[in-house]
Backbone as a chain_set.jsonl record, in Angstrom:
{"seq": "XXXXXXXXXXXXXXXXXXXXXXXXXXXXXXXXXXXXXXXXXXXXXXXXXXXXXXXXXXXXXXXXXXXXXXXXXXXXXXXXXXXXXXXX", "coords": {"N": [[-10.007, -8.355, 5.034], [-7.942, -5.061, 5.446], [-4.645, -4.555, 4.83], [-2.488, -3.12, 6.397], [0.233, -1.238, 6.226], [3.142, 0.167, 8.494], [5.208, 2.449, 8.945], [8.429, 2.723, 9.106], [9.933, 4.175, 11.011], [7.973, 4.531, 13.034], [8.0, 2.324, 13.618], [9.981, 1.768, 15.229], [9.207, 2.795, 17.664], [7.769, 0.886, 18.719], [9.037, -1.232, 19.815], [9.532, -4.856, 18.39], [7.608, -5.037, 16.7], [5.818, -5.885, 13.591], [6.056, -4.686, 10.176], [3.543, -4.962, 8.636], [0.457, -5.557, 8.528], [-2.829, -7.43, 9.091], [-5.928, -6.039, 9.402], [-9.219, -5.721, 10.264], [-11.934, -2.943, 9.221], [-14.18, -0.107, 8.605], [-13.365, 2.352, 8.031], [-10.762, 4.417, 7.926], [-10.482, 5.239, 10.267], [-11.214, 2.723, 12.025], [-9.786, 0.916, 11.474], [-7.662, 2.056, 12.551], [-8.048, 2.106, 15.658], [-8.546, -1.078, 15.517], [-5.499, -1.636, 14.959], [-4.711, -0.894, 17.475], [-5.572, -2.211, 19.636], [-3.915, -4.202, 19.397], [-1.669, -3.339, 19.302], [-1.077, -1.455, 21.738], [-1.196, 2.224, 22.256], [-0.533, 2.543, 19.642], [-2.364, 4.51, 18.193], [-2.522, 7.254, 19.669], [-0.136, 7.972, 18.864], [-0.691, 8.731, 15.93], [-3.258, 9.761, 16.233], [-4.727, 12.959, 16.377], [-6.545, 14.242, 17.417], [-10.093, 13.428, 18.508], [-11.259, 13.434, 15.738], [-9.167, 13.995, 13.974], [-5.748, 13.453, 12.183], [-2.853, 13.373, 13.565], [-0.55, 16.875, 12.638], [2.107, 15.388, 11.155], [1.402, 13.163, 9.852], [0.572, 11.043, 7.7], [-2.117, 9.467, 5.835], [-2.633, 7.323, 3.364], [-5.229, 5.677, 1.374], [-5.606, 2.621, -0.778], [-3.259, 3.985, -2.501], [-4.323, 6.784, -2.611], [-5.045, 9.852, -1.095], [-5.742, 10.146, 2.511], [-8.301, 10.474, 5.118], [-9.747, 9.742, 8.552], [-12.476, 9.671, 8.472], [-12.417, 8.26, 5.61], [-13.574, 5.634, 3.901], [-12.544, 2.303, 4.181], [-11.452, -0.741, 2.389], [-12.39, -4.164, 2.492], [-10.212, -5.238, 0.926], [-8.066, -3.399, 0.63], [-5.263, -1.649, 0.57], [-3.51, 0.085, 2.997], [-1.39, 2.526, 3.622], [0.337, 3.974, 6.226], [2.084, 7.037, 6.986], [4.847, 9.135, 7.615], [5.363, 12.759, 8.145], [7.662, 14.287, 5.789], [9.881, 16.944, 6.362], [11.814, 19.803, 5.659], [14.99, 21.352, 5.033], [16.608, 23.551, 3.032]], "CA": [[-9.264, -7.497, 5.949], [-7.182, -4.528, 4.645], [-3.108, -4.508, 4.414], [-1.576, -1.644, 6.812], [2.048, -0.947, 6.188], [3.342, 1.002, 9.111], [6.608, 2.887, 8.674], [9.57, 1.961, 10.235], [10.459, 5.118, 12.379], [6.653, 3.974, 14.517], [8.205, 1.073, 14.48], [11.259, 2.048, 16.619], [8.673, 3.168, 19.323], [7.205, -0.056, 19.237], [9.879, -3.057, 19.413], [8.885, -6.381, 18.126], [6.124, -4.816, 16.354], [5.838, -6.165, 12.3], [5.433, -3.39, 9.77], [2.293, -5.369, 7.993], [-0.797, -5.807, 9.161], [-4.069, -7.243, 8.549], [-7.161, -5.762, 10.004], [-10.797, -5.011, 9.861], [-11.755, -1.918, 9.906], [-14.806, 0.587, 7.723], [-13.084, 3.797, 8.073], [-9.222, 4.658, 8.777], [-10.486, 5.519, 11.617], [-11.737, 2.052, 12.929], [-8.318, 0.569, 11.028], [-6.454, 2.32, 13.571], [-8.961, 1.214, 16.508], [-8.422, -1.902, 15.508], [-4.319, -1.761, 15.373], [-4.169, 0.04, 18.505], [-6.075, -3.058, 20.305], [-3.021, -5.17, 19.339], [-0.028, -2.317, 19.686], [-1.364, 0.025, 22.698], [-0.487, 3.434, 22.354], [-0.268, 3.339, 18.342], [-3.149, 5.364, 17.99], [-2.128, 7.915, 19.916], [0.975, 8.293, 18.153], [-1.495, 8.898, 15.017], [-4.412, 10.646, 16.158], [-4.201, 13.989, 17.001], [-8.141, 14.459, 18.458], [-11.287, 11.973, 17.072], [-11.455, 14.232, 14.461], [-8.439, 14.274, 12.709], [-4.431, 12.952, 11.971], [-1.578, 14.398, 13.594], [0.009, 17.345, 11.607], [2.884, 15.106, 10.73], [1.169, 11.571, 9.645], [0.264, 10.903, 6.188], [-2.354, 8.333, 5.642], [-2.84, 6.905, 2.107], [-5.93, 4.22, 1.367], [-5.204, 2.269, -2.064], [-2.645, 5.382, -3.093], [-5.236, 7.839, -2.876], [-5.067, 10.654, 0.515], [-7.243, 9.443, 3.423], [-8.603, 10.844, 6.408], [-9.865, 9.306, 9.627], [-13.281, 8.999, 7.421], [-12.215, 7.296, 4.515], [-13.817, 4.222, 3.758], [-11.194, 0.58, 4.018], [-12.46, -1.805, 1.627], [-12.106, -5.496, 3.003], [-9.058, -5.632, 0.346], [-7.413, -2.184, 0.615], [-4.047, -1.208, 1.067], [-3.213, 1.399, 4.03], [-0.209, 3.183, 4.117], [0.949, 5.357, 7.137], [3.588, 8.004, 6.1], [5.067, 10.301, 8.749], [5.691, 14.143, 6.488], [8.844, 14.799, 5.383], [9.776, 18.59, 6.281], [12.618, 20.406, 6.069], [15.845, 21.646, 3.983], [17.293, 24.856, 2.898]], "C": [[-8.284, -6.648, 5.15], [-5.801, -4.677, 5.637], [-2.86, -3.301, 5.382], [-0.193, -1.955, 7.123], [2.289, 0.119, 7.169], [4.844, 1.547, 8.531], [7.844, 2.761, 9.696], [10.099, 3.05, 11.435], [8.81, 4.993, 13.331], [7.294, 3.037, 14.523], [9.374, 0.677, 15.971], [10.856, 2.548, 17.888], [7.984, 2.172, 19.796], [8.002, -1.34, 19.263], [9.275, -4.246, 19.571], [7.646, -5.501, 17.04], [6.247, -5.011, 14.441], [5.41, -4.704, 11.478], [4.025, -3.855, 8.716], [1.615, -6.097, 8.72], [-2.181, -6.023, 8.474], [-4.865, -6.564, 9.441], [-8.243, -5.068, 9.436], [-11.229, -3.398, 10.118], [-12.993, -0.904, 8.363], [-14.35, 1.381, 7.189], [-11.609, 3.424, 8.319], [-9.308, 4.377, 10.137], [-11.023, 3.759, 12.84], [-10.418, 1.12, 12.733], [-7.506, 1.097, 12.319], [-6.767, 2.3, 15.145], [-8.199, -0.011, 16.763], [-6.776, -2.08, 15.518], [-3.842, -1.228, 16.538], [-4.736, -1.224, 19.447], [-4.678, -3.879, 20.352], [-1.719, -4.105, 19.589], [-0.008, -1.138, 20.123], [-0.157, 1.0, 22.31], [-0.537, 3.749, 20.719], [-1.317, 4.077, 17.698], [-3.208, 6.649, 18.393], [-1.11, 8.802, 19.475], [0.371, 8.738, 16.807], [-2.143, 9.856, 15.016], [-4.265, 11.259, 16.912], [-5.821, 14.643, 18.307], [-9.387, 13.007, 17.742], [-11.331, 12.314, 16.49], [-10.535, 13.755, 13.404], [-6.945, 13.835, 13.01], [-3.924, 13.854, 12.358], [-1.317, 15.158, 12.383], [0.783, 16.085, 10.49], [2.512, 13.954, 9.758], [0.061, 11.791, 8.363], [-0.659, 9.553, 6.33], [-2.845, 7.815, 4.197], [-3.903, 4.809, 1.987], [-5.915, 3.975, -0.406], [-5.053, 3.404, -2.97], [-3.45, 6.325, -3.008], [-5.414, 8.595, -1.528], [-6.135, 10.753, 1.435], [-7.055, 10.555, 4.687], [-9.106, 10.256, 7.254], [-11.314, 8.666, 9.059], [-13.266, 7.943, 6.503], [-12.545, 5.978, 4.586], [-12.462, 2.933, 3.147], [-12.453, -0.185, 3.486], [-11.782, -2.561, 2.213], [-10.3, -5.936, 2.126], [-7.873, -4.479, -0.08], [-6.211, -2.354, 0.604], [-3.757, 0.242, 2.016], [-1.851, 1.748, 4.059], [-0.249, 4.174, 5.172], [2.054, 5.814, 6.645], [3.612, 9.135, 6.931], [5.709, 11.527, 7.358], [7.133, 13.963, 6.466], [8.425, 16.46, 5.252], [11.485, 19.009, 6.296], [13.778, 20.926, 4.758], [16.071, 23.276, 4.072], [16.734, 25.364, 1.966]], "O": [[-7.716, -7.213, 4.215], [-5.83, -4.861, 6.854], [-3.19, -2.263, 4.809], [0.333, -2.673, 7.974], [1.702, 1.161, 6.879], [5.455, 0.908, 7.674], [7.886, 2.734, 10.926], [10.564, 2.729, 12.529], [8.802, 5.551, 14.429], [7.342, 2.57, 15.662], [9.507, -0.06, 16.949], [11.554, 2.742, 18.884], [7.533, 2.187, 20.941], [7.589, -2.382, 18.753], [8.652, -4.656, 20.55], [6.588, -6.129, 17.083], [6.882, -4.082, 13.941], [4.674, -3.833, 11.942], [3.539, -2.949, 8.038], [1.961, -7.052, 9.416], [-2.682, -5.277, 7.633], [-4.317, -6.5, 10.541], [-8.308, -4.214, 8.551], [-10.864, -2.767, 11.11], [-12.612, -1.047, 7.201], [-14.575, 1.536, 5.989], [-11.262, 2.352, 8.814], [-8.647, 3.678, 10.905], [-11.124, 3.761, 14.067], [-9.965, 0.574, 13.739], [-6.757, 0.354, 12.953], [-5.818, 2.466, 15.911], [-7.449, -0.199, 17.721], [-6.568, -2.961, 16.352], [-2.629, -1.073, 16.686], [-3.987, -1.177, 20.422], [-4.337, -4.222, 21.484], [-0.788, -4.545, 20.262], [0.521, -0.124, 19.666], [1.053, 0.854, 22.133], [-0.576, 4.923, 20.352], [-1.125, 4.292, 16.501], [-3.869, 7.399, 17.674], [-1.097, 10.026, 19.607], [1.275, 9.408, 16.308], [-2.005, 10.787, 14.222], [-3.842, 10.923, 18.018], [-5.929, 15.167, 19.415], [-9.359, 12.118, 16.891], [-11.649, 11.403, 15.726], [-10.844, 13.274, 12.314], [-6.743, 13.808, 14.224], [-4.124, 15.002, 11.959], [-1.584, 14.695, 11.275], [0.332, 15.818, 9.376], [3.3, 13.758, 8.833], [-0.929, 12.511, 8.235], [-0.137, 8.573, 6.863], [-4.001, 8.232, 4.122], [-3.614, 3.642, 2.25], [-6.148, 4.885, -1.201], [-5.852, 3.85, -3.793], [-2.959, 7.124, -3.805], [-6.009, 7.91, -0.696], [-7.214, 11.311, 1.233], [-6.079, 11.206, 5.059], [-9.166, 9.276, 6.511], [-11.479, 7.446, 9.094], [-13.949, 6.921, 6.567], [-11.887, 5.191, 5.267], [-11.801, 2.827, 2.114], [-13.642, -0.29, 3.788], [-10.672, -2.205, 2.61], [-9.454, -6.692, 2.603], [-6.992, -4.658, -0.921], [-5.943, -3.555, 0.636], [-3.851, 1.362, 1.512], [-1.15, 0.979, 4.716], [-0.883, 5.212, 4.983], [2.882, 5.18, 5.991], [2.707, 9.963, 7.03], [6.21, 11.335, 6.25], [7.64, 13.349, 7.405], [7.531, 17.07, 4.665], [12.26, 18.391, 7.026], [13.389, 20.867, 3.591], [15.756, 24.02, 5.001], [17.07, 26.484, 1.581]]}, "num_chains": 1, "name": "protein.A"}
């Protein structure tokens, strides 16, 4: 099962909710299937159509920039990462 680290500002829309997670999952995309079974709604907050990631949401599979495609190996690491924008 791969590792997903959520980030702590999803986590303030979900109270109680741990920021590590195991789950099964081929693709990102079935990874976040599968965490959305256990913490309705956090897929939504993610995915912007079936296609593709909100503007804002960064997803990273063992450091390397994923998309909804991207193959999860059984021993991955997932990061979610909302963007950083802004400044002068």
């Amino acid at each position: 099962m791969a590792t997903v680290l959520l980030p702590r500002s999803l986590l303030a829309l979900f109270p109680g909710v741990e920021r590590r997670h195991e789950v099964g999952g081929a693709t990102v995309a079935d990874v976040l299937v599968a965490l959305d079974a256990g913490i309705p709604g956090l897929r939504d907050r993610l995915v912007e159509s079936e296609t593709r990631l909100r503007p804002h949401i960064n997803v990273f599979v063992d450091g390397a920039p994923a998309d909804l495609t991207t193959p999860v190996g059984a021993t991955a690491t997932v990061h979610v990462i909302p963007a950083v924008s802004g400044g002068a």
